[in-house]
N, C-alpha and C positions, 0 to 999 in steps of 0.2 A: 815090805819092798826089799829089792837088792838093790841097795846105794854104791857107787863108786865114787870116791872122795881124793882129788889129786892135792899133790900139796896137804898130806892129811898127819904130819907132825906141825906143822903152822901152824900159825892162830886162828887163821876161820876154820882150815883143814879140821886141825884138833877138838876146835868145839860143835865142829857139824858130826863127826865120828862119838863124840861122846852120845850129844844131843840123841841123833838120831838109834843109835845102840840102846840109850833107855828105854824108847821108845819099841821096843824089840826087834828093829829091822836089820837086815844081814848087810855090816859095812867092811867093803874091801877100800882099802887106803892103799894109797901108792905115793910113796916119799923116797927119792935117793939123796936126801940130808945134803943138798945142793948150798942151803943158807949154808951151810961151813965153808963150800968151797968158796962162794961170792965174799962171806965177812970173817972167815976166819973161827976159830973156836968161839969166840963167843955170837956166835949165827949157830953154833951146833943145836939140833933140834931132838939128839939122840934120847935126853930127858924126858921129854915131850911124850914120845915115842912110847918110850917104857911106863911112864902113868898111866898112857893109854890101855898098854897091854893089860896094866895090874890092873885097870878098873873098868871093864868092858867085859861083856858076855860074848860077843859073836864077829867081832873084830879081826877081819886078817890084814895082814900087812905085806905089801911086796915092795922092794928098791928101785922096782922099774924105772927109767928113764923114760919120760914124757918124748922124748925127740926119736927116742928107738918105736919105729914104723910097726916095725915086725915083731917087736915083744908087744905092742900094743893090741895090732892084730890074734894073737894066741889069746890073749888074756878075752878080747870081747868076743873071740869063736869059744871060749871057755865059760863065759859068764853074760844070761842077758839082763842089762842091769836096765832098773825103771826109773833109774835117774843119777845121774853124772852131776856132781859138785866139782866144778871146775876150780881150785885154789893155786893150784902149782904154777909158780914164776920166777923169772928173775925180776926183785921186787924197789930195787934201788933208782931213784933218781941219777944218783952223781956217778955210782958204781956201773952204766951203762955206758958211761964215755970211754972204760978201760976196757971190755968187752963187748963192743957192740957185735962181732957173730952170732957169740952165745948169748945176748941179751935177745935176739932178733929169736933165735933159732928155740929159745925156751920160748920166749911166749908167744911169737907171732905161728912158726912151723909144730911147735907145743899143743897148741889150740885147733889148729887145721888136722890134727892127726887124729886130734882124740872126738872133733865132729864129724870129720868123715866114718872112723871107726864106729859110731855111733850112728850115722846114715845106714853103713852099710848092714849092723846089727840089731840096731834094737831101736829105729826109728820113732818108734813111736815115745819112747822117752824122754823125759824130762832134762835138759839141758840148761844149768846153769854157770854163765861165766863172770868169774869177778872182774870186774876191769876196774879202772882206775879213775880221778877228776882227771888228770894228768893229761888224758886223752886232748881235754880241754886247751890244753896249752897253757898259755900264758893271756889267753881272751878273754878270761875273766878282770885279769888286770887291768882293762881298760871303761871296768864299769866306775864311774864318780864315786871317791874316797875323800873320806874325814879322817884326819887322826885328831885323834884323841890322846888322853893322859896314857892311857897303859895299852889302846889297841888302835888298829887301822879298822873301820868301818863305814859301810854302806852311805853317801851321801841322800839317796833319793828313797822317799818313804816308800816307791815299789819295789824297789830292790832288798826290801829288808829280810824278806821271807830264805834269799840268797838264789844260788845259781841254780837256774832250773836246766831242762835235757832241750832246749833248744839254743843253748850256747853251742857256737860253732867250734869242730874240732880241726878244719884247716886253717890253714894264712895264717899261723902261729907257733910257736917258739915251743915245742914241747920238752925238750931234752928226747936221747934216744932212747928210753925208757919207756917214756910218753907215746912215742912213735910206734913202737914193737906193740906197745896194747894199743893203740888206737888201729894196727892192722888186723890183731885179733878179734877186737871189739867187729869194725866192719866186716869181718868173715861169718862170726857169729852169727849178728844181726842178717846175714845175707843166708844162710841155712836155716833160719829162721823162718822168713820172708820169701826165700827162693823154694827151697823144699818145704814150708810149710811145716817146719818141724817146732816141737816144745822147745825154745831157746831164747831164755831170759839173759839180759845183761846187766849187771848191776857194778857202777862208776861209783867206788868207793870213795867216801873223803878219808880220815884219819878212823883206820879199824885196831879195836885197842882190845887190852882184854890182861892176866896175869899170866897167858899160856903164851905169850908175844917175847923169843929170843931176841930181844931190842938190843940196835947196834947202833954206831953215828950215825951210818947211811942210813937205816930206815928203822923206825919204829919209834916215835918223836917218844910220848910219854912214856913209855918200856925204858927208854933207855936215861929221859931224865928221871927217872923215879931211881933207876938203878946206880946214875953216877951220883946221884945227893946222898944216897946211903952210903955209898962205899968212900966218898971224900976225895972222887977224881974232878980231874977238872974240865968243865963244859964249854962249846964253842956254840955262839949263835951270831947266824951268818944275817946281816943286814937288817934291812925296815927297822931300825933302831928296835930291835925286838919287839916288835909290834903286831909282827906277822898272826894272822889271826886262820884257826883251825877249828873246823869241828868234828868232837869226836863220837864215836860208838863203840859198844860193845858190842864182843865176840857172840854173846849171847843173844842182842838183837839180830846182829848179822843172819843167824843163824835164823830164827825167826821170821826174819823179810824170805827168805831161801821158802821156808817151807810152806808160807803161806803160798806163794807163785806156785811150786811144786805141785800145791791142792787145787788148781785154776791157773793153770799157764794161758799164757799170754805171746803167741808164736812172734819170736823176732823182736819183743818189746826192749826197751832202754829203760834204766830206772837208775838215778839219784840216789847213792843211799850212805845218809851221816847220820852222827845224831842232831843235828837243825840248829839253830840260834840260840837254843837252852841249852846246849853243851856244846858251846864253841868258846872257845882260851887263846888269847896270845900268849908268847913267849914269856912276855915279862909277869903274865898271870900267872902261866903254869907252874913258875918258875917261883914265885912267891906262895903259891897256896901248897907245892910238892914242900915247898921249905919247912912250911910251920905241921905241915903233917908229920913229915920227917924227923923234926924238931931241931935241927941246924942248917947250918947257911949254905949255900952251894958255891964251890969256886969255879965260875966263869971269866970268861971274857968275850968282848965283842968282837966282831969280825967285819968291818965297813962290806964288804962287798957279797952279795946274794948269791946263793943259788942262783945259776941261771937257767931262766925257764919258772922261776918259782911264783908262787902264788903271794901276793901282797893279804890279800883275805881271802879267804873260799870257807863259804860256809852253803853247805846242800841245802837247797829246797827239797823237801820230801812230800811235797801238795800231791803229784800225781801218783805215788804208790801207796800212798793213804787214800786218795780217791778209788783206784782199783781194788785197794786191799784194806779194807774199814776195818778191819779184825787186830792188825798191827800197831805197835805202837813201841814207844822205847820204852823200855822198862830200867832204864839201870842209869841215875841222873849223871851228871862228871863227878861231882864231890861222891857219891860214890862207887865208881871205874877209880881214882884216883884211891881213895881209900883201901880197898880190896887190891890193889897192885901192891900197893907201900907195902901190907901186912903180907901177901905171897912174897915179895922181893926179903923180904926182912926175914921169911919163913927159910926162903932158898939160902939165906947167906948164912943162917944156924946153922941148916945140914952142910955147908960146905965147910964152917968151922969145927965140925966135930969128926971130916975124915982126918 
């Protein structure tokens, strides 16, 4: 196949580009290293980028801007691609209330460019967009909670599987993040469903991985695995840290992608974390990243929440394991957590020895 992979120095970007290069299919990635401009050098993805190069057969790269109409147009009158990996965004919760043009104009007009581009070229392809729980709001917040000693969790024994695709994404408090991919998400869904075209969506919870430039804004475990090594000090915002996540790897990610790719599903929504078996609160993660690490981390608490944020959110994944019996997670938390510690501790040799 000719893959087109946006957002492809990221972390889903980078390991659908790798994945799929193994695989010997011809991947064009389009990244203009945007995470630096939103978080600063340490969002830089230029790293990423360069492993890419050095360890890829048929991999090109361009800086394209997702919002540039007309560089997008050349590139798909240049190339008919058999499937578009939709990654590229502005990715931040909090970092949307300082930018919302450019939060709006990356993902929501981001997304409308590159499915139209993709109507008008090479329709018959495969479209996948990542979107967000976020889209969700803050609706999930109002299913019955328990807290517990170290997490907030599910009161009612049907709720326990977590939030399925029929939680509602209006009449709720998304932040303007939330907002920007819940307009993408329903464009998608609607080229989908209106034109009838291959266009999967997929409402990530916590997508993790060692290829994740984790910042405060985004990238929960990336970035506490990174400040417990280096002895900075960590802020966790409300639910008495209790706030409860679940995560996955970049590598399943990748995985749910391909399976859909093999048997799309026009216009479908899909859930996709890693489930109940790899979901951590704060004060979990924060204790197990400890003893892996093998010292203490300097936090402190912060009374007041994120707003918009999630008290628990953990994915139900019943319907794309219903559709897609072949999938599965393969990579448990203990170790996604283990495998970052030892990449994060690998990054901070080579940067001791320039």
């Amino acid at each position: 196949m000719k893959i087109l992979v946006t957002g492809s120095s990221g972390l889903i970007g980078s390991e659908a580009v790798a994945h799929f290069d193994a695989k010997g299919h011809e991947v064009f990635g389009v990244d203009n290293n945007m995470r630096r401009v939103f978080f600063g050098p340490a969002g830089d993805t230029l790293w990423n980028l360069q492993r890419l190069k050095a360890g890829t057969r048929r991999f090109q790269h361009s800086s394209l801007d997702i919002r540039d109409r007309a560089a997008l147009e050349e590139l798909f009158s240049s190339q008919r691609f058999d499937l578009i990996v939709h990654c590229a965004a502005q990715p931040s919760h909090d970092k949307a209330r300082e930018i919302p043009l450019i939060d709006f104009e990356v993902n929501a007009l981001g997304t409308i460019n590159l499915l139209e581009a993709t109507r008008q070229h090479c329709p018959e392809a495969v479209f996948v967009f990542l979107s967000t729980n976020k889209v969700y709001g803050d609706a999930p917040n109002e299913i019955p909670m328990k807290e517990l000693e170290t997490r907030y969790d599910y009161a009612r024994p049907e709720d326990y599987a977590g939030v399925d695709e029929t939680c509602r994404i209006d009449r709720t408090l998304h932040s303007l993040f939330g907002a920007s991919k819940a307009a993408a998400d329903l464009m998608a869904q609607e080229y989908g469903r209106y034109f009838k075209m291959n266009v999967g969506v997929f409402r990530g919870g916590c997508l993790t991985g060692p290829s994740h430039s984790g910042v405060e804004l985004h990238g929960f475990l990336s970035y506490l695995v990174k400040v417990t090594l280096s002895g900075r000090s960590y802020s966790v915002y409300g639910y008495k840290g209790k706030q409860v996540r679940d995560n996955i790897h970049s590598y399943d990610v990748v995985r749910a992608i391909e399976e859909f790719t093999a048997k799309p599903r026009p216009g479908e929504v899909y859930n996709l974390g890693g489930g109940r078996e790899n979901s951590i609160s704060m004060l979990e993660a924060i204790a197990r990243i400890e003893q892996l690490a093998g010292r203490k981390l300097d936090w402190r608490y912060v009374e007041e929440a994120r707003r918009g944020d999630h008290i628990c959110y953990i994915s139900n994944m019943a319907k794309f394991k219903a559709h897609y019996p072949n999938w599965k997670i393969t990579r448990s938390l203990d170790a996604i957590l283990e495998e970052m510690v030892a990449s994060q501790r690998g990054q901070q040799a080579k940067w001791a020895e320039r």
